[in-house]
N, CA, C and O of each residue as an XYZ file, in Angstrom:
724
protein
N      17.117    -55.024     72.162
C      15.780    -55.564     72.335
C      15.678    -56.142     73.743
O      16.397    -56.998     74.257
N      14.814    -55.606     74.168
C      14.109    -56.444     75.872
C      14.065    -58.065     75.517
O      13.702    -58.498     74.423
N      14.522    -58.928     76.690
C      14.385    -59.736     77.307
C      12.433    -60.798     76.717
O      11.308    -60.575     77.164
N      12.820    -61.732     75.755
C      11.560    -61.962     75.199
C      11.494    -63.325     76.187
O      12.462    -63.780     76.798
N      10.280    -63.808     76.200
C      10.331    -65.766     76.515
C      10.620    -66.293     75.300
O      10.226    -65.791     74.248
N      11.437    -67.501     75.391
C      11.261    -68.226     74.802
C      10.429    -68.073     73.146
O      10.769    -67.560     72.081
N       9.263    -68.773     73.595
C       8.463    -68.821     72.694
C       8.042    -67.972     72.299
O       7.520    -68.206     71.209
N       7.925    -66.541     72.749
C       8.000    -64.980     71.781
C       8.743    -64.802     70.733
O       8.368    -64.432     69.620
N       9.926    -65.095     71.120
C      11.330    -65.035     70.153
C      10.879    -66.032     68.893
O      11.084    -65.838     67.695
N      10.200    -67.166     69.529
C       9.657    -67.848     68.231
C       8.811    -67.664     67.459
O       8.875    -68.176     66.341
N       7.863    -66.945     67.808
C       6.642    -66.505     67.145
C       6.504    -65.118     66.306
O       5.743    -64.728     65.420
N       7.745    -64.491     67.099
C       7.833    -63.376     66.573
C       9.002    -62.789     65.032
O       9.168    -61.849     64.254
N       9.424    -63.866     65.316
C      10.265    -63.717     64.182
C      11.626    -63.424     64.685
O      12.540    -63.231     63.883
N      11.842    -63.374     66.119
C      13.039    -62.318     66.481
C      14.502    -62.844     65.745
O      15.427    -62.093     65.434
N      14.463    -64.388     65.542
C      15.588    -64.983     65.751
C      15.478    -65.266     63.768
O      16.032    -66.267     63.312
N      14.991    -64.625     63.140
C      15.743    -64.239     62.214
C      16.517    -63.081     61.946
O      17.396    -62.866     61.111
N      16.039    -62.430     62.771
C      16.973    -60.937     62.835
C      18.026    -60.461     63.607
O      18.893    -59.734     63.121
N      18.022    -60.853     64.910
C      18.970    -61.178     65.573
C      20.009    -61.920     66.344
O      20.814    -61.607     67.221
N      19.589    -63.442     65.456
C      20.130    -64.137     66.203
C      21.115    -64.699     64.598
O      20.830    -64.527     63.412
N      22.326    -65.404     65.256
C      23.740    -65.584     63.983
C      22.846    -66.401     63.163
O      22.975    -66.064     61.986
N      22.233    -67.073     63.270
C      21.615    -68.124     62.326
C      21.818    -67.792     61.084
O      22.306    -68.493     60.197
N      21.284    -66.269     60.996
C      21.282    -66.009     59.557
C      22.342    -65.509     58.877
O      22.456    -64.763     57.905
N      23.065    -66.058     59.566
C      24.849    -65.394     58.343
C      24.760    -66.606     57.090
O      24.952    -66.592     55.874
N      24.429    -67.472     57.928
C      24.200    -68.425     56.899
C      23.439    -68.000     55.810
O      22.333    -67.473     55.926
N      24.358    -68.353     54.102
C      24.154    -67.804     53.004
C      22.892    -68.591     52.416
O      21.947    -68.041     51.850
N      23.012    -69.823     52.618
C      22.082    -70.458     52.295
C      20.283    -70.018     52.626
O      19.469    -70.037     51.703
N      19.957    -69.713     53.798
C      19.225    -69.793     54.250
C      18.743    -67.935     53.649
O      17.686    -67.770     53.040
N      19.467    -67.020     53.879
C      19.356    -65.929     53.378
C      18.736    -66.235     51.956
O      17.759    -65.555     51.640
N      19.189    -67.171     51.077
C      19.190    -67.104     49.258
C      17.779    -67.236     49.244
O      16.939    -66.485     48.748
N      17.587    -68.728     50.109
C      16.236    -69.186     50.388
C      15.052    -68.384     50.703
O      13.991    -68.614     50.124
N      15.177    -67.290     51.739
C      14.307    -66.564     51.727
C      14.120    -65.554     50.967
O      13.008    -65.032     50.893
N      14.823    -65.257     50.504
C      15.109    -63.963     49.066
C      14.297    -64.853     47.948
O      13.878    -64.108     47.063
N      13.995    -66.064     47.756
C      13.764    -66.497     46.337
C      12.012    -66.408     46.598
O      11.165    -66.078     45.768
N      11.788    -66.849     48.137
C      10.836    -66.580     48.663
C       9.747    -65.407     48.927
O       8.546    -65.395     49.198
N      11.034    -64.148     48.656
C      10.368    -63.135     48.873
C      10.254    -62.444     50.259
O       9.613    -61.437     50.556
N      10.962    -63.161     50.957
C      11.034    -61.940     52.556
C      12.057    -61.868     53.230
O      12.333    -61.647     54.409
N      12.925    -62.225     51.724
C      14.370    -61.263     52.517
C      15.056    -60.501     50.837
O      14.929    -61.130     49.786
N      15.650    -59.304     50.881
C      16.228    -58.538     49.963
C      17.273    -59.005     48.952
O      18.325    -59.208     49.558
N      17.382    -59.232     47.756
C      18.842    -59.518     47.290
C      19.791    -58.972     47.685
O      20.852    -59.568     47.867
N      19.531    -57.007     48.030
C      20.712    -57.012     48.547
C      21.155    -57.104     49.907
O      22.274    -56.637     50.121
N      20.606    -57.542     50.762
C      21.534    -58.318     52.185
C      21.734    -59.724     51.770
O      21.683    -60.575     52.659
N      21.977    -60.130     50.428
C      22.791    -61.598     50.024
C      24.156    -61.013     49.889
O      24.363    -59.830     49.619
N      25.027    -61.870     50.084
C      26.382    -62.293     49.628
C      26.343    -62.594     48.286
O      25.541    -63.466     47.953
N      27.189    -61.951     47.227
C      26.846    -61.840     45.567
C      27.593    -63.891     45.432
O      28.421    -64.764     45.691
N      26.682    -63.540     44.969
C      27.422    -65.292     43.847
C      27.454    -64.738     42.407
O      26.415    -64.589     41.765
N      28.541    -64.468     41.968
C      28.758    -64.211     40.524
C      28.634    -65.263     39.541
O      29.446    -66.178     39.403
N      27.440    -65.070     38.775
C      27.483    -65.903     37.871
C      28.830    -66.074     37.196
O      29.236    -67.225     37.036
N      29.595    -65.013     36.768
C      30.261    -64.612     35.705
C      31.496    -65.163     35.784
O      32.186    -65.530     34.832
N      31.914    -65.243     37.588
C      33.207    -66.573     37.490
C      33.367    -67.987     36.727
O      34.491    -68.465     36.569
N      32.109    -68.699     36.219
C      32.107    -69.198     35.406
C      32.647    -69.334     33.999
O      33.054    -70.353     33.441
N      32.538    -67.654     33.378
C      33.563    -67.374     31.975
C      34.730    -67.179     32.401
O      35.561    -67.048     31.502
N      35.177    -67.098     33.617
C      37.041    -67.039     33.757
C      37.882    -68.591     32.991
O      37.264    -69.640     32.804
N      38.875    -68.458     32.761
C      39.888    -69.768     31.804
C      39.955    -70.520     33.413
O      40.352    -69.987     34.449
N      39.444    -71.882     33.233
C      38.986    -73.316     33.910
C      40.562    -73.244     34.157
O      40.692    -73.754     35.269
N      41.640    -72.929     33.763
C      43.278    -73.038     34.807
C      43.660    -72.377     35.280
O      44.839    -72.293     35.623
N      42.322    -71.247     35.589
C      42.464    -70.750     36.686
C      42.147    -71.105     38.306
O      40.973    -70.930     38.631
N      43.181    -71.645     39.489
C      42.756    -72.031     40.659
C      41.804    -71.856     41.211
O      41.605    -72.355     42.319
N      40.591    -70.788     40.347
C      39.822    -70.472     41.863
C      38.700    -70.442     40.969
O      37.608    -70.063     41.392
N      38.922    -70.964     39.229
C      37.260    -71.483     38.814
C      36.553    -72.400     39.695
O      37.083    -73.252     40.408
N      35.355    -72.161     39.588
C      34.345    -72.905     40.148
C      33.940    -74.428     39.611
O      33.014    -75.057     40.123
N      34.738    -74.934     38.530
C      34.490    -75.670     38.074
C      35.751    -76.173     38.807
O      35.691    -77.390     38.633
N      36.457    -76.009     39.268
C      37.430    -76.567     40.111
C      37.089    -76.901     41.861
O      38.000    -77.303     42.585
N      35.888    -76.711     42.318
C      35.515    -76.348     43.162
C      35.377    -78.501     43.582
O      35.783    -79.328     42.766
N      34.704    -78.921     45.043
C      34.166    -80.086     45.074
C      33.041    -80.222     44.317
O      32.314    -79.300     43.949
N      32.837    -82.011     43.969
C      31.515    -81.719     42.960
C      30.029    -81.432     43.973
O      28.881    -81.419     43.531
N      30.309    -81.286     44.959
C      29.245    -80.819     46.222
C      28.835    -79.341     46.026
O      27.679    -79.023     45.748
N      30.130    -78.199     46.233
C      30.290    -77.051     45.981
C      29.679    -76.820     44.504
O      28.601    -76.258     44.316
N      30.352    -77.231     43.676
C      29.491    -76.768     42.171
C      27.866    -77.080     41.839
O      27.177    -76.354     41.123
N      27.468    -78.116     42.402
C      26.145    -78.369     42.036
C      25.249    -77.604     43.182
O      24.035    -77.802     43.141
N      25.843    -76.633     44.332
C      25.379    -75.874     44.546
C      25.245    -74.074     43.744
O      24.484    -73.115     43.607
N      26.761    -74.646     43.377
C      27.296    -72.565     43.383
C      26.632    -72.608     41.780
O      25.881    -71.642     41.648
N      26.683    -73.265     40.808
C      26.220    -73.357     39.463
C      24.911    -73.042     39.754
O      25.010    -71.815     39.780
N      23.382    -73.356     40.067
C      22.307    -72.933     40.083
C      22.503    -71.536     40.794
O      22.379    -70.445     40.237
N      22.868    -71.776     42.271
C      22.739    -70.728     43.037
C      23.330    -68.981     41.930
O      22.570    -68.115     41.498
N      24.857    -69.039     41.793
C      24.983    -68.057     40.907
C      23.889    -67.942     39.532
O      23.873    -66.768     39.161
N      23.127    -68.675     38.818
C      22.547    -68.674     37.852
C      21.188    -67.571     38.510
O      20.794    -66.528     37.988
N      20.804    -68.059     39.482
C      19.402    -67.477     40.194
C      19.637    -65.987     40.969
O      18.849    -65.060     41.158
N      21.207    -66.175     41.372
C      21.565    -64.781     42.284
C      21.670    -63.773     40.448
O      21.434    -62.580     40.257
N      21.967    -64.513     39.734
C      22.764    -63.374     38.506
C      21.279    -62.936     37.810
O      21.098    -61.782     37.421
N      20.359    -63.862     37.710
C      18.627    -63.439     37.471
C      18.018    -62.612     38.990
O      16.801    -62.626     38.809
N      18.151    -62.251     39.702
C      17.869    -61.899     40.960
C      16.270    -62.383     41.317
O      15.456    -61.897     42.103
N      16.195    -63.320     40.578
C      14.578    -64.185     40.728
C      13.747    -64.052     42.073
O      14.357    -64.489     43.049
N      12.749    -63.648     42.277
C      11.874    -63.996     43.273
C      10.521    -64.045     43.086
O      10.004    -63.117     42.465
N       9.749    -65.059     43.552
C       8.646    -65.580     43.161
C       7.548    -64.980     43.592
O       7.829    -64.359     44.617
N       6.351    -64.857     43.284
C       5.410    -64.174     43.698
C       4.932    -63.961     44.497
O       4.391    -64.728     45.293
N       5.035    -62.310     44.505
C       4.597    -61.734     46.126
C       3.037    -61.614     46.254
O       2.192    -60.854     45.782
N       3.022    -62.798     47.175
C       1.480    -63.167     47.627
C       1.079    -62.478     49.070
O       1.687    -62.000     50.028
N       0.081    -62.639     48.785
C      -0.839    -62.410     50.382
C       0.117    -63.128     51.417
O       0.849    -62.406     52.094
N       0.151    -64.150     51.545
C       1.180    -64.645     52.364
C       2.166    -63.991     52.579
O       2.372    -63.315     53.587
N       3.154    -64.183     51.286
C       3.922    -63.163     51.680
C       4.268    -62.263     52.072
O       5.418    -62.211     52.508
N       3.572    -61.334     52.094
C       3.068    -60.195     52.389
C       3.173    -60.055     54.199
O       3.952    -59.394     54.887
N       2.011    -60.997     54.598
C       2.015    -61.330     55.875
C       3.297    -61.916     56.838
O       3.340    -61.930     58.068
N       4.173    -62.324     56.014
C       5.333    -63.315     56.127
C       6.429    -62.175     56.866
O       7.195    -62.311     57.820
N       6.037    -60.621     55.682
C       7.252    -60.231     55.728
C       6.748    -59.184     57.061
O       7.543    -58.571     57.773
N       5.616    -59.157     57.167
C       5.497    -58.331     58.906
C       5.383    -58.892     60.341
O       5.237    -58.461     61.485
N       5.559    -60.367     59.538
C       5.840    -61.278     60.726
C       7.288    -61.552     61.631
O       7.651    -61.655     62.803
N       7.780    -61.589     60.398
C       9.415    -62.018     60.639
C      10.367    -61.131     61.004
O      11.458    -61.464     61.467
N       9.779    -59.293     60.699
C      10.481    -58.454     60.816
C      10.197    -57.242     62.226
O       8.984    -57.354     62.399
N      10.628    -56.364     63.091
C      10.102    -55.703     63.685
C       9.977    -54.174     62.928
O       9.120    -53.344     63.228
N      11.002    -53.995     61.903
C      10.790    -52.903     60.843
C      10.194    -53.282     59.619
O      10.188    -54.354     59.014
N       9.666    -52.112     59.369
C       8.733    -52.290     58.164
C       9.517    -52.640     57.171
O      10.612    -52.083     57.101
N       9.071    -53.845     55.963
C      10.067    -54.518     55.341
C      10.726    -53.655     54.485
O      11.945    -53.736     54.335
N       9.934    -52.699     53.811
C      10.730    -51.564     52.915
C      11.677    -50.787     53.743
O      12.687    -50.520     53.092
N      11.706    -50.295     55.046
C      12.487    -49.509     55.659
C      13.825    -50.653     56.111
O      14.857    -50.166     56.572
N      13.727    -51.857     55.971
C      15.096    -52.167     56.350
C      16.333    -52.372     55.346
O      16.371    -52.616     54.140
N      17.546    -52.133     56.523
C      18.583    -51.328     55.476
C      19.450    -52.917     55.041
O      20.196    -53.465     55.853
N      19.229    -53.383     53.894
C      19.221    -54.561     53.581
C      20.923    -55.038     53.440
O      21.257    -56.186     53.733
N      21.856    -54.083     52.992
C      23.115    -53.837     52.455
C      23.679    -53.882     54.516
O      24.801    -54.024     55.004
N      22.578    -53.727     55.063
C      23.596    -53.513     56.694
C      23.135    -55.257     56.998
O      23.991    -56.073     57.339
N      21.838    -55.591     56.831
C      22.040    -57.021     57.095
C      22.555    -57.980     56.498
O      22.409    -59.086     57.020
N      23.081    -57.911     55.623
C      24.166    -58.450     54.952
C      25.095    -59.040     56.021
O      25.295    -60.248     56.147
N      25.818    -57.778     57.017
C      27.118    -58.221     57.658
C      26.899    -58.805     58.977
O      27.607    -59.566     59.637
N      24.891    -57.878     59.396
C      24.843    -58.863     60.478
C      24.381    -60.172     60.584
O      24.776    -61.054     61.347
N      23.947    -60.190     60.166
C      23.191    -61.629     60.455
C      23.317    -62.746     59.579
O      22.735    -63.800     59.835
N      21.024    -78.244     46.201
C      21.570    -78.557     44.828
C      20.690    -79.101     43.850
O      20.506    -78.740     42.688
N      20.092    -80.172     44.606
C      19.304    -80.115     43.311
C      18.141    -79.585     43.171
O      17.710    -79.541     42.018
N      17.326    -79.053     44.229
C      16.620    -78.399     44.664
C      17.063    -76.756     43.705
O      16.314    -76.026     43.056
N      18.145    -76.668     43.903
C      18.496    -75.208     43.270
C      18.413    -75.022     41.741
O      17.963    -74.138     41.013
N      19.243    -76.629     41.474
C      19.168    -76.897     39.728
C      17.804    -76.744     39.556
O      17.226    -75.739     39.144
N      17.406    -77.620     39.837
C      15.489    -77.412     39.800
C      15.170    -76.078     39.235
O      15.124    -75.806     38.036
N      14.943    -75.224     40.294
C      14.675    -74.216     40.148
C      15.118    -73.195     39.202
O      14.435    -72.377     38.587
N      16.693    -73.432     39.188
C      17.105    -72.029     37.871
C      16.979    -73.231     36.213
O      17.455    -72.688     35.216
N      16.709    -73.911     36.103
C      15.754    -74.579     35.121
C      14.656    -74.115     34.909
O      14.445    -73.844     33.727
N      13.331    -73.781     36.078
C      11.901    -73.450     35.958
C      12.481    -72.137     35.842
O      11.842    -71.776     34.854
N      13.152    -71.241     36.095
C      13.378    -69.631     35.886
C      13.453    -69.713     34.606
O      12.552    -69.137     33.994
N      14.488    -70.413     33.816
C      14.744    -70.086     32.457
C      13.556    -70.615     31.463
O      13.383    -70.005     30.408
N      12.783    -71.675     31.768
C      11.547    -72.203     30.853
C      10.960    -73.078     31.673
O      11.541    -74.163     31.658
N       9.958    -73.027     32.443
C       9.059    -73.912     33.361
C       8.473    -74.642     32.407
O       7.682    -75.388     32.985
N       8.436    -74.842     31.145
C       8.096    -75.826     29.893
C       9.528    -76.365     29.619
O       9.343    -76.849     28.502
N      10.736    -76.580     29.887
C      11.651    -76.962     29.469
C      11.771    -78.166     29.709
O      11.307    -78.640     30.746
N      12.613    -79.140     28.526
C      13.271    -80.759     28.784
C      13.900    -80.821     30.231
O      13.783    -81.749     31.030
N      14.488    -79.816     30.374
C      15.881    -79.725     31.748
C      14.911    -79.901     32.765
O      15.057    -80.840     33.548
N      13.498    -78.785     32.918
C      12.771    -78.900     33.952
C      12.072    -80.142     34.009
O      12.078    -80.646     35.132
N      11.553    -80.694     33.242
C      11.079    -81.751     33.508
C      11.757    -83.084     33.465
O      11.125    -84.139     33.434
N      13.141    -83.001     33.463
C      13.999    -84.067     33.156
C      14.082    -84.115     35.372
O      13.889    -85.118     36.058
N      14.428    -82.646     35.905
C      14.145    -82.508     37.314
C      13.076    -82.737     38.086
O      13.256    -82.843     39.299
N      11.758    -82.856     37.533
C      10.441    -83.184     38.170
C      10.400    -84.555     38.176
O       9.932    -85.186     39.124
N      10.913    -85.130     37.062
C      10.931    -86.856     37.070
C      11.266    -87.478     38.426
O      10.655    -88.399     38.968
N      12.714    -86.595     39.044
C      13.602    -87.152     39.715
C      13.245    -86.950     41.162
O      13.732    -87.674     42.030
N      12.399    -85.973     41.437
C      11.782    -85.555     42.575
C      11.631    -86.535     43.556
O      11.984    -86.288     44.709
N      11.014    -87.924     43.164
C      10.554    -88.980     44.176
C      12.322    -89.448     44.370
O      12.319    -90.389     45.164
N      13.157    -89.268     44.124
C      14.386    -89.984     44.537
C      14.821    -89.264     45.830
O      15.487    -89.770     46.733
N      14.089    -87.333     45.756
C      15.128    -87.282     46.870
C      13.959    -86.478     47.290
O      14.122    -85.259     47.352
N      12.615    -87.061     47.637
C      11.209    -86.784     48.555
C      10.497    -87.760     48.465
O      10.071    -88.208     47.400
N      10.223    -88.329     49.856
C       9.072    -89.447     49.748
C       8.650    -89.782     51.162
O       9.406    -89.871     52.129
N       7.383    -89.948     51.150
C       6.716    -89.819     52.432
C       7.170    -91.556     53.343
O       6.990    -92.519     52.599
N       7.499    -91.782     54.245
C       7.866    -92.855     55.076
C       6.698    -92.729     55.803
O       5.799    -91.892     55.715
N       6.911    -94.151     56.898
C       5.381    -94.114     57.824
C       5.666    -92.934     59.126
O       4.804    -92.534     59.908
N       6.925    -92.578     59.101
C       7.023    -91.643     60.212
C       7.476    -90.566     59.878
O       8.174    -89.929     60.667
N       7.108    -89.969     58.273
C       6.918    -88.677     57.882
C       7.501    -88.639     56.178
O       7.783    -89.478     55.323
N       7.484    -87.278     56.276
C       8.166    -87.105     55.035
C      10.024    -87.183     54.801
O      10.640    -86.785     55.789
N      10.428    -87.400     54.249
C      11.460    -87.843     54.268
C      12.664    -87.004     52.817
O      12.418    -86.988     51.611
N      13.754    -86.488     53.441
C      14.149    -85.624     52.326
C      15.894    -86.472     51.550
O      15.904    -87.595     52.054
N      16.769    -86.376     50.925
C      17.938    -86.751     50.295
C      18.527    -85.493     49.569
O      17.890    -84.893     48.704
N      20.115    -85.038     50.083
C      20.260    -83.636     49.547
C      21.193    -84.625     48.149
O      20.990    -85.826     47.970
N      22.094    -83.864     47.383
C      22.895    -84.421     46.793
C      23.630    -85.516     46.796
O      23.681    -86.468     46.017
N      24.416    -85.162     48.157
C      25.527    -86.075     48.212
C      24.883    -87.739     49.077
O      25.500    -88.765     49.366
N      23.618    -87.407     49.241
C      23.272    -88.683     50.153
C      22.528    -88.793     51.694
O      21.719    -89.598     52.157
N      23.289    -87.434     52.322
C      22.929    -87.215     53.862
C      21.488    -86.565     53.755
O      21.124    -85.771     52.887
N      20.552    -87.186     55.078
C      19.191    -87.119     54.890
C      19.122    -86.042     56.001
O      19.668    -86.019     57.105
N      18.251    -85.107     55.363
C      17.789    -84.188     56.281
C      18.690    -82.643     56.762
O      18.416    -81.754     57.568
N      19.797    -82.857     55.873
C      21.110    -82.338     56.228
C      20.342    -80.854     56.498
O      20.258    -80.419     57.647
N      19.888    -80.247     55.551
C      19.403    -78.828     55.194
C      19.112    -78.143     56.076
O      19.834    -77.236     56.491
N      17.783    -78.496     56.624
C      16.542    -78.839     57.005
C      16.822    -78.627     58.692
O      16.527    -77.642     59.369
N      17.520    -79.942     59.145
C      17.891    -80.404     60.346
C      18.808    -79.037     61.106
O      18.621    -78.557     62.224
N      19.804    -78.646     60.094
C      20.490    -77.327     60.514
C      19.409    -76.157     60.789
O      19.161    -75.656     61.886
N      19.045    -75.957     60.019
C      18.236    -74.695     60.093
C      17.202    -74.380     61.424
O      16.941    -73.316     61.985
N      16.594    -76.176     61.750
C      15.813    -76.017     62.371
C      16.517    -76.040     63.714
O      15.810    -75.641     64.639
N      17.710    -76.404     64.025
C      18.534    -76.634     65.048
C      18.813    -75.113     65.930
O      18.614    -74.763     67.093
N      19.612    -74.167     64.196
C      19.746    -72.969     65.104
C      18.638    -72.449     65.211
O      18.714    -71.646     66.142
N      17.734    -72.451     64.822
C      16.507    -71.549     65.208
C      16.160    -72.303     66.812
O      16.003    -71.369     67.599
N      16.053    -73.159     67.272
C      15.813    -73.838     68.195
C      16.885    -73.051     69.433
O      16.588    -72.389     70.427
N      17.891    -73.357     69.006
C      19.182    -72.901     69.713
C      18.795    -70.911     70.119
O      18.756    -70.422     71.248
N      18.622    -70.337     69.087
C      18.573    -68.726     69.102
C      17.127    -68.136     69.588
O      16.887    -66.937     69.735
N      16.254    -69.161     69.797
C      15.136    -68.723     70.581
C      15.238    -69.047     72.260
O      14.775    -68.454     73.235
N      16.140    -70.381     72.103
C      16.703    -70.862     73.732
C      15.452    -72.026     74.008
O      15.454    -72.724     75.022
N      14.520    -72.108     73.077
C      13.571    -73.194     73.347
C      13.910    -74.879     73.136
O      13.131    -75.831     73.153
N      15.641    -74.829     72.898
C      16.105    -75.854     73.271
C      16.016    -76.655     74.775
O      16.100    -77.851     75.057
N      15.788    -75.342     75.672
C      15.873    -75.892     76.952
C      14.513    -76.383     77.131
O      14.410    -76.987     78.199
N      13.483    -76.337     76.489
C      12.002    -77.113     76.789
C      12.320    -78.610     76.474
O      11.471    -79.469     76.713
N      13.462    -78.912     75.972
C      13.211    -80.559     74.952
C      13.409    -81.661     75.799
O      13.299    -82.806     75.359
């Protein structure tokens, strides 16, 4: 790809496609649940390591309790291959972000190039009327709430903004519009 400014690269979507940002699994899942990126350029999360015998070293229930209260929803939602409704937006989203047409890209090749929030969610997959889901909507104001100098987020373990702050960092970094700051 030619030589963009700055702020092209931002507008255009470039620096989800070519820039490392997106090896990151997280951010891939995120847009897949979203709808403008493929399940298959995800990295599989097997639900199914879950039924392996717990003495085995490399159950997930052996994992940090950080790691599990991610990989437990996340595999639950990768093993439903869930994605939410493809809207007008979306739609628009996905000819924004991409320079190939979204059906023509080869999803299995971007793969190699490029928590409670999650519980939440594979709760509303399985019954958006459920105790579980709404036992998670209760809890919402603990880790979202507007401050006088914005909105304000809490991941699991405590650290504010953790998610969020990354994401927006490398995108900052892979457009080069770090150097405006």
């Amino acid at each position: 790809m030619a030589e963009m400014e700055p702020w092209r690269k931002a507008e255009s979507g470039y620096w989800i496609m070519e820039e490392p940002h997106l090896r990151q699994h997280g951010e891939k899942f995120w847009l897949t649940v979203l709808g403008v990126y493929d399940w298959s350029g995800v990295n599989p999360v097997p639900p199914e390591f879950w039924l392996l015998p717990y003495y085995l070293p490399f159950h997930p229930g052996r994992m940090s309790c950080y790691c599990r209260m991610v990989y437990l929803p996340m595999s639950y939602i990768y093993g439903r291959r869930f994605v939410g409704p493809i809207t007008p937006l979306v739609m628009e989203l996905r000819k924004e972000l991409y320079t190939d047409a979204y059906d023509e890209i080869d999803w299995n090749k971007a793969r190699t190039e490029c928590a409670k929030a999650l519980s939440m969610l594979a709760c509303w997959i399985e019954d958006p009327d459920s105790e579980a889901f709404k036992c998670h909507i209760a809890r919402v104001p603990d880790y979202l709430w507007i401050a006088k100098d914005g909105m304000k987020t809490q991941i699991y373990d405590g650290s504010q903004v953790w998610d969020d702050a990354g994401f927006m960092i490398e995108a900052l970094l892979a457009t080069g519009l770090v150097k405006e700051l």
